[in-house]
C-alpha positions in Angstrom: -38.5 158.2 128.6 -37.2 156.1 131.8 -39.2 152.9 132.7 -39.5 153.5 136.2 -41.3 150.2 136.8 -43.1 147.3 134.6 -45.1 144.9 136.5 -48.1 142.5 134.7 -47.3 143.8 131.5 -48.4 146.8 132.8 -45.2 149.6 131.9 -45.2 152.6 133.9 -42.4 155.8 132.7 -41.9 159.1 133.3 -40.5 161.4 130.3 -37.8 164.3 131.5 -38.6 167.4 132.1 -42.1 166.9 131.7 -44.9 169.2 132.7 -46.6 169.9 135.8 -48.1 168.8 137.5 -46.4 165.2 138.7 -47.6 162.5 137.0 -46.6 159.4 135.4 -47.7 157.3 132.1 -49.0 153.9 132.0 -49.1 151.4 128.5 -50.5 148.2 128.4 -51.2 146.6 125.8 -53.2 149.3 123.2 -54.3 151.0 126.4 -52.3 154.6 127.5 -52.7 156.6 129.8 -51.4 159.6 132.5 -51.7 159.2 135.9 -51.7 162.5 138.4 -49.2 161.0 141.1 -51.0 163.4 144.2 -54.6 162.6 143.2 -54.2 159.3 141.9 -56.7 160.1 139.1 -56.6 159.8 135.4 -55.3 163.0 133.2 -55.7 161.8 130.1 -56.2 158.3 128.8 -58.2 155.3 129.7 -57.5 152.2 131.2 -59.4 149.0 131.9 -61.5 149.0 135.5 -58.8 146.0 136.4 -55.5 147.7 134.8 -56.2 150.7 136.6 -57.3 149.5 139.7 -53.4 147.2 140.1 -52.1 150.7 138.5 -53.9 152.9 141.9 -53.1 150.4 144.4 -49.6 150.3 143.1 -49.0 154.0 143.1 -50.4 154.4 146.0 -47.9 151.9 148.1 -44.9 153.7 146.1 -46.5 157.9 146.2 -43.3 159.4 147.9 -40.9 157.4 145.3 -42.7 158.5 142.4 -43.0 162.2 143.5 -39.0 162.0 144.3 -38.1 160.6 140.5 -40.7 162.8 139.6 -38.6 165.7 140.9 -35.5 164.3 139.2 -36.8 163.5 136.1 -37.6 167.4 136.0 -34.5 168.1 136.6 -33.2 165.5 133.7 -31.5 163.2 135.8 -32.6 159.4 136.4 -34.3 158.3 139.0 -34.4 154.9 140.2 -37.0 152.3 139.7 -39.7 151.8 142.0 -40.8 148.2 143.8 -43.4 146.2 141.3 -46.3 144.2 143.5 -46.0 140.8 143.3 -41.8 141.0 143.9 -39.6 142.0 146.1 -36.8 143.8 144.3 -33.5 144.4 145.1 -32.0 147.7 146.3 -28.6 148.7 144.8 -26.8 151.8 144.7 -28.7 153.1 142.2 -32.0 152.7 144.0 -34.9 150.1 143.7 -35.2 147.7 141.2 -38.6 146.8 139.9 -39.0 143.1 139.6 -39.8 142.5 135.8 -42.9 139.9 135.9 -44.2 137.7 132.7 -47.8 136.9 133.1 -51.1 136.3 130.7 -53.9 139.0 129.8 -55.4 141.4 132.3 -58.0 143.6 130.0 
């Protein structure tokens, strides 16, 4: 399952091949859940009021890079990481790297 970005202890992957329609999963801490990258709504899961609100805003600055490794991940290739929010990250020929953050509890 590729890490496609981990921000606030927050860890967001995306598992090849996986089913329709494009989504992506979230873990942090005891918390999981699936996140329907179009919508922006919750498939299955449940995530604190705060985790999921950084997880929405997130996704929805990085929608069209998610859909693309979305797309590849079906396909079983890797896609590249996407941008965390609080760093900028640095793009190499791979793609985006997300910025990996250390920080205290959100929940």
């Amino acid at each position: 399952m590729p890490e496609v970005c981990r921000f606030l202890g927050i860890i967001i992957t995306m598992y090849y091949n996986d089913h329709p329609p494009p989504h992506f999963h979230v873990r942090y801490n005891q918390q999981k859940a699936i996140i329907d990258i179009e919508t922006l709504s919750i498939l299955e899961g449940k995530l604190s009021p705060r985790v999921l609100g950084l997880v929405i805003e997130w996704a929805a600055m990085h929608k069209s890079e998610l859909l693309r490794n979305w797309n590849l991940a079906r396909q079983n290739n890797s896609g590249s990481s996407v941008h965390s929010m609080q760093n900028q990250s640095q793009k190499t020929a791979e793609g985006f790297l997300c910025s990996l953050f250390q920080t205290g509890n959100l929940a």
